[in-house]
N, C-alpha and C positions, 0 to 999 in steps of 0.2 A: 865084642872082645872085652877081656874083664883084665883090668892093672889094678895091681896093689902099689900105693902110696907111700911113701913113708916120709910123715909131718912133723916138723916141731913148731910144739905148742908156744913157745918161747917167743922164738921169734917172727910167726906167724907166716912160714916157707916150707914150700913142696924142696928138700931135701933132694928127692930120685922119684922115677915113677918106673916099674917093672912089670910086664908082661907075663900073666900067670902060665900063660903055655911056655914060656920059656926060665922061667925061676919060679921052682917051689917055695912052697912056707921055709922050709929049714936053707934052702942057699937067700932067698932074703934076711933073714934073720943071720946069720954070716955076714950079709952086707952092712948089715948095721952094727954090727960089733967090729968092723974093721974101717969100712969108709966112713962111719958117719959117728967114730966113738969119739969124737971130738965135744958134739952135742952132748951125749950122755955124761964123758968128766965133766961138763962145768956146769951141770945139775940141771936142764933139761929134760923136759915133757916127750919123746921123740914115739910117737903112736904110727902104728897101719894100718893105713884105710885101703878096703874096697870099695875101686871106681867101672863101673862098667861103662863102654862105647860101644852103642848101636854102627 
């Protein structure tokens, strides 16, 4: 099963983890511009990583 991540480099925390069968690239990237734009105004690293689980 393959999740996308999404980390800030700042303060060194998993943010959310999302399940690619169920949120594309474009509805994750929406989640970060609305839940996690808190990170981004106060000038934050906020990256997505792919994690896959056997």
């Amino acid at each position: 099963m393959e999740f996308k991540e999404v980390y800030c480099s700042n303060c060194k925390k998993v943010l959310g983890k999302y399940n690619t069968k169920f949120y594309s690239e474009d509805k994750i990237g929406e989640l970060v511009n609305t839940t996690h734009s808190a990170h981004t105004r106060n000038g934050h690293q906020v990256h997505i990583r792919i994690l896959e689980k056997n």
